[in-house]
C-alpha positions in Angstrom: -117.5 -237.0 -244.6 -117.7 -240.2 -243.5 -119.1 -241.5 -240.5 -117.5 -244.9 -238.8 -119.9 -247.1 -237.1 -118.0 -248.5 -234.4 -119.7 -252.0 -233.0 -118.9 -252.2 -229.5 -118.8 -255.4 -227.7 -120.8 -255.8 -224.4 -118.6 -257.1 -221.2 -119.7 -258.7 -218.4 -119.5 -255.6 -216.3 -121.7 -253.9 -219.3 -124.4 -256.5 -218.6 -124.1 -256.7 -215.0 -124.9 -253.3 -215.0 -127.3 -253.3 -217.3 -129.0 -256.4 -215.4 -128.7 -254.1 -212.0 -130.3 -251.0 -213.7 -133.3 -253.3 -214.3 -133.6 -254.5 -211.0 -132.8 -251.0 -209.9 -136.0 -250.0 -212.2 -138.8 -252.8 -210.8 -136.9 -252.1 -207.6 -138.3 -248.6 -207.4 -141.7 -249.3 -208.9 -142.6 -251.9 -206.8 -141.4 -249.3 -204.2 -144.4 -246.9 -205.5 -147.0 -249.5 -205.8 -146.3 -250.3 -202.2 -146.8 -246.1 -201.2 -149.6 -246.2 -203.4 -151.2 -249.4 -201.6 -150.8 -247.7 -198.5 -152.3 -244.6 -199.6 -155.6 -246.5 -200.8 -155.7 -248.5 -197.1 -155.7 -244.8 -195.5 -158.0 -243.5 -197.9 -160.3 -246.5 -197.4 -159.9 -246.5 -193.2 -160.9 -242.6 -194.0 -164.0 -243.0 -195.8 -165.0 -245.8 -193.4 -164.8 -243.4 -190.2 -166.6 -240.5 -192.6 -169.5 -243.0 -192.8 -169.8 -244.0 -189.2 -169.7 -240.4 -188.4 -172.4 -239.7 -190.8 -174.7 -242.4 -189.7 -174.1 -241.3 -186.2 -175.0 -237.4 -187.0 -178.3 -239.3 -188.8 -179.4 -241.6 -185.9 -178.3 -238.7 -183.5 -180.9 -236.3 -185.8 -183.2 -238.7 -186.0 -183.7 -239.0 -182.4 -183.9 -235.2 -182.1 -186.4 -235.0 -184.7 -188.5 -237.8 -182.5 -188.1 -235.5 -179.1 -189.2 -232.4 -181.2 -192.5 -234.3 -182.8 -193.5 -235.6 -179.3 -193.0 -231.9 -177.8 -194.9 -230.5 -180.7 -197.6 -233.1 -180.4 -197.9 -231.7 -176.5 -198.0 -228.4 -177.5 -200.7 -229.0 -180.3 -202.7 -230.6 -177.6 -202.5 -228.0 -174.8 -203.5 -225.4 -177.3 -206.2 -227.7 -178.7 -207.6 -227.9 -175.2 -208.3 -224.2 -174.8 
């Protein structure tokens, strides 16, 4: 059994398609990069707030832990006095 190999000869509609498919391809890939661009500006604008909230909560704690040190203090030194 013989097998034929048949050469077949590309027309201008086979490479115009052929030329669309890759454009078709980078098309859809730039497409991603561009979700995956805006992904890492959320995920950066995220991670920004997370830090301003957490150096709030520490300025905030650190405050508290002042007011409760000068209260203690008060209280050492009315109970010294007795």
């Amino acid at each position: 059994m013989m097998v034929s190999k048949i050469k077949k000869q590309a027309t201008i509609d086979d490479l115009a398609g052929m030329v669309k498919r890759g454009f078709d391809d980078i098309t859809k890939s730039m497409a991603k990069q561009k979700d995956l661009d805006l992904v890492r500006v959320d995920i950066e604008d995220i991670k920004e707030r997370v830090e301003n909230i957490e150096k709030l909560m520490l300025k905030q704690h650190g405050f508290q832990i002042q007011e409760l040190a000068k209260r203690m203090k008060r209280m050492e030194d009315l109970f010294a006095m007795k």
